[in-house]
RODOSE-130558 format. One record per residue (C-alpha): residue number from 1; y, z, x. Coordinates in nm, 2 decimals, padded with zeros to 4 digits. Example, Ala and Ser with C-alpha at 12.3 -4.5 7.8 and 13.67 -1.06 7.14 Angstrom:
2
 num      Y      Z      X
   1 -00.45  00.78  01.23
   2 -00.11  00.71  01.37
//
This chain:
285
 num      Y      Z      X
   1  08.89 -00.62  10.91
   2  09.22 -00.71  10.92
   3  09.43 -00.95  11.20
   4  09.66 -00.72  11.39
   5  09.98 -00.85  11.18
   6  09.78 -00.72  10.90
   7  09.74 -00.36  10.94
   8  09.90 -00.02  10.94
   9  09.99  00.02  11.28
  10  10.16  00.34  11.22
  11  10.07  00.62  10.94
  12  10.15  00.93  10.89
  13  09.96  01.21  10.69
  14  10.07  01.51  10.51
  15  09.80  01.77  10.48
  16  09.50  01.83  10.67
  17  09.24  01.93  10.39
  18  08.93  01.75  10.31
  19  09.08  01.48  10.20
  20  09.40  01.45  10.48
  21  09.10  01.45  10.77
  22  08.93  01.14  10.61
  23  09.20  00.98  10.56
  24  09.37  01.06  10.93
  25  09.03  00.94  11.04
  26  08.96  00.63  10.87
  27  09.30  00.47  11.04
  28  09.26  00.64  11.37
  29  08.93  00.46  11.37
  30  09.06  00.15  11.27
  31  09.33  00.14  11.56
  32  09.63  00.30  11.41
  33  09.86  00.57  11.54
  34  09.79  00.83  11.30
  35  10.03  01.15  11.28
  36  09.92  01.42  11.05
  37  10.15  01.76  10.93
  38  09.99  02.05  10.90
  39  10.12  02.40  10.99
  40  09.79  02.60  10.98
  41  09.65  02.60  11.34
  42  09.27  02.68  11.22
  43  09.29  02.40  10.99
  44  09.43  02.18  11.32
  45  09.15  02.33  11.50
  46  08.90  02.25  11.22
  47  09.05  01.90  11.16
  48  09.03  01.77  11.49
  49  08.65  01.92  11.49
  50  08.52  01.68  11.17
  51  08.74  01.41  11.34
  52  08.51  01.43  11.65
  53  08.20  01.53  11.47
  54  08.24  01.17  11.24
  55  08.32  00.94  11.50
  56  07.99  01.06  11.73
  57  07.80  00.99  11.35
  58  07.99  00.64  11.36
  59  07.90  00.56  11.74
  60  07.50  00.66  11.64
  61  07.53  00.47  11.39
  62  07.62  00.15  11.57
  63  07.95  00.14  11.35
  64  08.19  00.23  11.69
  65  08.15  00.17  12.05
  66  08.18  00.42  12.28
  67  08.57  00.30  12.42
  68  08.64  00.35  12.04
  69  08.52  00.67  11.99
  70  08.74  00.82  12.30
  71  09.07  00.67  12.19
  72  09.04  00.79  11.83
  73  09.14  01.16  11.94
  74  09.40  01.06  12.12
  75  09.52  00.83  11.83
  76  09.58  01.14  11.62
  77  09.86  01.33  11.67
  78  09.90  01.68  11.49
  79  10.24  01.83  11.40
  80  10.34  02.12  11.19
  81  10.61  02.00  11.02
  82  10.73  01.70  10.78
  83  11.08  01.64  10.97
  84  10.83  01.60  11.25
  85  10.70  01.29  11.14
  86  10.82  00.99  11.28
  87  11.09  00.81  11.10
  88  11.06  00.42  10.99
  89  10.64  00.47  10.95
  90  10.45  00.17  10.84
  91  10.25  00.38  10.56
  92  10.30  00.75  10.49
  93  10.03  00.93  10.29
  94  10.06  01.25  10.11
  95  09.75  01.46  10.05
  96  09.82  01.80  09.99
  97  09.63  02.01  09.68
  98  09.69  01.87  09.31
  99  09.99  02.00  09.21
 100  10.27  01.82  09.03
 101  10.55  02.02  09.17
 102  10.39  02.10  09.54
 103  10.36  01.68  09.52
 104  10.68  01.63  09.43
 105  10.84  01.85  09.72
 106  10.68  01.72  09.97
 107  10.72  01.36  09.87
 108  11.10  01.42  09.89
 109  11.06  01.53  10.20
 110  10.88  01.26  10.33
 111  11.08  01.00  10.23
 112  11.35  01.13  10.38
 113  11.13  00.99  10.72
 114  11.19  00.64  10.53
 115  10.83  00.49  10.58
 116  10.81  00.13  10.49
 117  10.54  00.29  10.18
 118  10.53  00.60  10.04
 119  10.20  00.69  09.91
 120  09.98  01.01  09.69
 121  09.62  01.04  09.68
 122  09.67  01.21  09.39
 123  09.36  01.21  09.18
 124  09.51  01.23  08.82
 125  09.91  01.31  08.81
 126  10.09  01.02  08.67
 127  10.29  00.80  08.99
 128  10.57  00.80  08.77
 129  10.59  01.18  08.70
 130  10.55  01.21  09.13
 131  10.82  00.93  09.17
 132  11.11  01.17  08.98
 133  11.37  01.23  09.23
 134  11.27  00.94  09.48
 135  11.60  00.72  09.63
 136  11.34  00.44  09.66
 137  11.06  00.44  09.35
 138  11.00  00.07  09.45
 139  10.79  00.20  09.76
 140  10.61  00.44  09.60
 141  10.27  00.39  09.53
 142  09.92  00.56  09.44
 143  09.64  00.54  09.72
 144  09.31  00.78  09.55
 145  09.09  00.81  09.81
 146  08.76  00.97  09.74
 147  08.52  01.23  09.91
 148  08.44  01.15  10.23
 149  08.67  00.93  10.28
 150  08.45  00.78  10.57
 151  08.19  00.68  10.35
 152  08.29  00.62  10.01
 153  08.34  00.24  09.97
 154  08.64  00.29  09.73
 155  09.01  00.30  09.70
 156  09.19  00.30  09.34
 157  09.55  00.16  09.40
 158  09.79  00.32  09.13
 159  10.09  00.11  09.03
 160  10.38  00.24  08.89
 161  10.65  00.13  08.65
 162  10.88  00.10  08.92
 163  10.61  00.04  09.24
 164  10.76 -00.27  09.39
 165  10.54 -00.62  09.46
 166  10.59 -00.52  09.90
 167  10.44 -00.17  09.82
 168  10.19 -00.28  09.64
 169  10.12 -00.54  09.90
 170  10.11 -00.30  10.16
 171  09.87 -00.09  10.01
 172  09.63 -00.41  09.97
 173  09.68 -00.46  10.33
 174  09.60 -00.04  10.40
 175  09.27 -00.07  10.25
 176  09.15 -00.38  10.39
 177  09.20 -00.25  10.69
 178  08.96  00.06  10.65
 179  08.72 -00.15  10.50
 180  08.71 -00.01  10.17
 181  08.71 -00.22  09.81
 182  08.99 -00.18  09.58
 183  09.06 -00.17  09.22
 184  09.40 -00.18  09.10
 185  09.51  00.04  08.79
 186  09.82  00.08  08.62
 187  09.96  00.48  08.59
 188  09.81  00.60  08.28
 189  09.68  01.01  08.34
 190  09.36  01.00  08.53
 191  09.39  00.65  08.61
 192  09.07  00.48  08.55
 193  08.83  00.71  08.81
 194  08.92  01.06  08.72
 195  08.93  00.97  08.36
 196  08.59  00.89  08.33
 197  08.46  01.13  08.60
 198  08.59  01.42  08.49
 199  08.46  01.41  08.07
 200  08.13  01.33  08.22
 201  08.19  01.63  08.42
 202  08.31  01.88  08.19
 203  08.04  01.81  07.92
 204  07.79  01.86  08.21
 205  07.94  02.20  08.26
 206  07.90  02.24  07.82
 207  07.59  02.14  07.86
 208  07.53  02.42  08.12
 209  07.70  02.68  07.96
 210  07.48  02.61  07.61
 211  07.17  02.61  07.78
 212  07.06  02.24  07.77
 213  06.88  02.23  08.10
 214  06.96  02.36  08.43
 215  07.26  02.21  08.68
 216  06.93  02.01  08.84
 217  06.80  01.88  08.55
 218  07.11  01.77  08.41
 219  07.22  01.60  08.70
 220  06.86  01.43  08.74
 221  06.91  01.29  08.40
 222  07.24  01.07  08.49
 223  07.05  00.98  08.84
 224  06.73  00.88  08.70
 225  06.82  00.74  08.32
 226  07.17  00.59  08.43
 227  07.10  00.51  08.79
 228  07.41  00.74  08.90
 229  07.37  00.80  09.28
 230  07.46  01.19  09.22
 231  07.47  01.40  08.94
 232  07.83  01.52  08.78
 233  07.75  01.86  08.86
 234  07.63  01.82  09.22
 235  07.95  01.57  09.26
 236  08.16  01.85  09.11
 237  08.04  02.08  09.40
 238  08.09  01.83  09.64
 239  08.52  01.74  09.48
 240  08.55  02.10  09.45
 241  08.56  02.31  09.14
 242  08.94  02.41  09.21
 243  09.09  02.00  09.21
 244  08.81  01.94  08.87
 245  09.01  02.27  08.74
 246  09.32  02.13  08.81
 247  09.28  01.76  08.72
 248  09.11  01.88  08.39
 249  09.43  02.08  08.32
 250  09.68  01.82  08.39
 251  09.49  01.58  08.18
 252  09.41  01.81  07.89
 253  09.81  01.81  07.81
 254  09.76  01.41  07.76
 255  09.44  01.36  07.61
 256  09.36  01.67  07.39
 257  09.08  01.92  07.40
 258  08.85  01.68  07.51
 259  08.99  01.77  07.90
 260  08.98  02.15  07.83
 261  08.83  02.31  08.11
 262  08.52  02.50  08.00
 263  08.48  02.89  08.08
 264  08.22  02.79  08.37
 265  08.47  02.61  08.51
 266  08.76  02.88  08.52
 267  08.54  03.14  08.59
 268  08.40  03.00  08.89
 269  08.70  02.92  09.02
 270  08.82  03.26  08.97
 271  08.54  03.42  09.16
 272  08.63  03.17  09.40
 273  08.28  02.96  09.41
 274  08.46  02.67  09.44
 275  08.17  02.39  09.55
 276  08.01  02.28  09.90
 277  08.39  02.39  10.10
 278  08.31  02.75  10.04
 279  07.91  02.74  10.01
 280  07.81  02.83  09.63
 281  07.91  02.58  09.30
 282  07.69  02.53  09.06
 283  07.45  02.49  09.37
 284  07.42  02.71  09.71
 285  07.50  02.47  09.97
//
């Protein structure tokens, strides 16, 4: 972990979906002051729910003492606006669902806070097509965390053309501090994760619709005769079908047909089985 002159003392969060709680959770735990915007109260009420359920799984674990577990509540403050942020943060994080021009709102609206870094989780939209508008571009940077953000060991760092040296930096310095590995990629569509992820996840889906095997089979064959610790279709499920949907459609306009989302896909979204969040995928969870 990182010295004290090292870390993110102060971040803020925008959204509280599965992917704002991690995140919100991961620096709470590692002794930031965490402020997170969110203006539905059942999500609040939810959100501060998986915050308490993960840190008594950390404290059974061994991984927090009990001191540690109290204070991370109170570390996390909710608001339900963005002007309610506080201005000058250390690290400001934007995690609201995958769409270019929702992103690009509430970026604007976040820097206007001025955090030291501005950053997306962003699992597939070029930094550079976010960073249109910004006064400062230089402090703007990709942070893809992925799902749960309390147990998955990695953080892809997204540099864009105009993401300065201190951003980047910073953003070193952010995921030491949560304990995560890094890779570092440069702002191509998909970056080097969601690329590769997502093929392997819509041929699975092909696969499916032709009647190749069933989801379990396929997703035993990747676990067993590639050593993948879970199968695309199960990991589908578990990133939900709705941000595979809408990563698959941003990338398709780069890459060609390759990316089209496959009927299964759209359909399932449309009936609104969208993974483990609302209980039936391509599995019943």
């Amino acid at each position: 972990m990182s010295s004290t002159a090292e870390r993110m003392l102060t971040v803020g969060v925008v959204g509280a979906g599965t992917m704002g709680v991690g995140i919100a959770y991961v620096f709470a735990a590692t002794g930031s002051e965490v402020t997170v915007v969110e203006p539905d109260r059942e999500r609040i009420r939810l959100a501060r729910k998986t915050i308490q359920e993960q840190a008594a799984i950390a404290y059974q674990r061994g991984k927090l003492d009990g001191a540690a577990v109290a204070s991370i509540a109170e570390r996390v403050r909710w608001v339900s606006a963005t002007d309610d942020l506080p201005a000058g943060l250390e690290l400001a994080v934007e995690a609201v669902p995958e769409r270019a021009d929702l992103k690009r709102d509430v970026l604007a609206r976040m820097e206007s806070r001025e955090p030291i870094v501005l950053a997306t989780n962003t699992s597939g939209i070029g930094i550079g097509e976010l960073a249109a508008g910004l006064r400062r571009p230089e402090a703007f940077v990709g942070l893809h965390f992925f799902n749960p953000v309390w147990s998955m060991p990695l953080v892809e760092i997204v540099r864009g053309r105009q993401t300065g040296d201190v951003a980047l930096s910073r953003a070193r310095i952010a995921v030491a501090q949560i304990g995560k590995e890094k890779i570092v990629v440069a702002d191509t569509p998909g970056f080097a994760t969601s690329r590769l992820g997502v093929v392997i996840g819509l041929e699975a889906m092909r696969m499916l619709e032709d009647g190749v095997a069933s989801a379990e089979d396929i997703d035993r064959a990747m676990e067993l005769g590639y050593r993948h610790p879970m199968g695309p279709l199960r990991l589908s499920d578990l990133v939900g079908l709705d941000v595979r949907l809408d990563i698959a459609t941003h990338l398709v306009k780069t890459y060609g047909s390759r990316f089209e989302p496959p009927a299964i896909l759209v359909d399932k979204v449309a009936a609104g089985d969208l993974g483990r969040k609302t209980g039936r995928g391509f599995y019943t969870w």
